[in-house]
C-alpha positions in Angstrom: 0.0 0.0 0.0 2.9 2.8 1.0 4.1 1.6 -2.8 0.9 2.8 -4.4 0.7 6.0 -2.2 4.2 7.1 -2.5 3.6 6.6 -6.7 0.1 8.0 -6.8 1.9 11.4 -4.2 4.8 11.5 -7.1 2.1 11.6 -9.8 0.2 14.8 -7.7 3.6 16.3 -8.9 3.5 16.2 -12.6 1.3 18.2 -15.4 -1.2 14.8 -15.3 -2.5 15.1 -12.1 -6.0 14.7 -11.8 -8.3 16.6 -9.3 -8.7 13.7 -6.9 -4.6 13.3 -7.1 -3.5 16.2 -5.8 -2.9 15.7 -2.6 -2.0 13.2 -0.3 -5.1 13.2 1.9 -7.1 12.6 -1.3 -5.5 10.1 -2.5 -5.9 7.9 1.2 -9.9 8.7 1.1 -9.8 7.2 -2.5 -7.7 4.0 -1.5 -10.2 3.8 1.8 -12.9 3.9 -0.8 -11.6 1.3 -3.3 -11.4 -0.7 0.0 -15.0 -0.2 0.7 -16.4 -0.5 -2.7 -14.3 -2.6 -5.0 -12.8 -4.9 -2.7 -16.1 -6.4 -2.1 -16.8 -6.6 -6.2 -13.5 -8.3 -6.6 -14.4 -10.9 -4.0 -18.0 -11.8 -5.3 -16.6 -12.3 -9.1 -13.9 -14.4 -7.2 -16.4 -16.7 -5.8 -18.4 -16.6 -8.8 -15.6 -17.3 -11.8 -12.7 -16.8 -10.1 -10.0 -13.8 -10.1 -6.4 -13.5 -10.9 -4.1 -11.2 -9.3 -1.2 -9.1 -11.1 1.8 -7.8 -9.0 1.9 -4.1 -10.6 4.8 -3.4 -9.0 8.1 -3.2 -11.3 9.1 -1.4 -14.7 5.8 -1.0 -17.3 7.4 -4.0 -19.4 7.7 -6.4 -16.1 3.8 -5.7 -15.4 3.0 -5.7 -18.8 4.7 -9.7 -19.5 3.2 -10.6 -16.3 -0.4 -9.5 -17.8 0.5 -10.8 -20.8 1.2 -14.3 -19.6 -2.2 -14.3 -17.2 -4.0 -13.8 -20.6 -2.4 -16.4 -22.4 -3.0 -18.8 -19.4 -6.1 -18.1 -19.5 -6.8 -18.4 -23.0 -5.3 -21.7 -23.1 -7.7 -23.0 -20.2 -10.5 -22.2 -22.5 -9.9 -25.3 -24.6 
């Protein structure tokens, strides 16, 4: 969690910043939030069809091959 805080606090910084980014505080209600609202989503598809977690942390080519290969996986579990 202090991973995703310290990036989304380093992204308040640049010319991209949304509204809801810009400050620290803002961005801790909207992680409390996800907690509250999508956390719950997450867990019912789980139960339901099953869910399959990425580690996002790394370069955008590490996450990206580690996406990549989930999709593949499950592509091939389809047959």
């Amino acid at each position: 969690m202090l991973e995703l805080i310290s990036r989304l606090d380093e992204r308040s910084k640049t010319d991209n910043c949304m509204p809801y980014d810009n400050s620290t505080a803002k961005i801790v209600k909207r992680l409390q939030e996800h907690e509250t609202k999508t956390v719950p989503v997450i867990q019912k598809y789980n139960q339901l069809h099953g869910v399959i977690k990425i580690d996002g942390l790394g370069t955008f080519d590490e996450v990206f091959m580690r996406i990549s290969a989930a999709v593949e996986s499950g592509f091939k579990n389809l047959r």
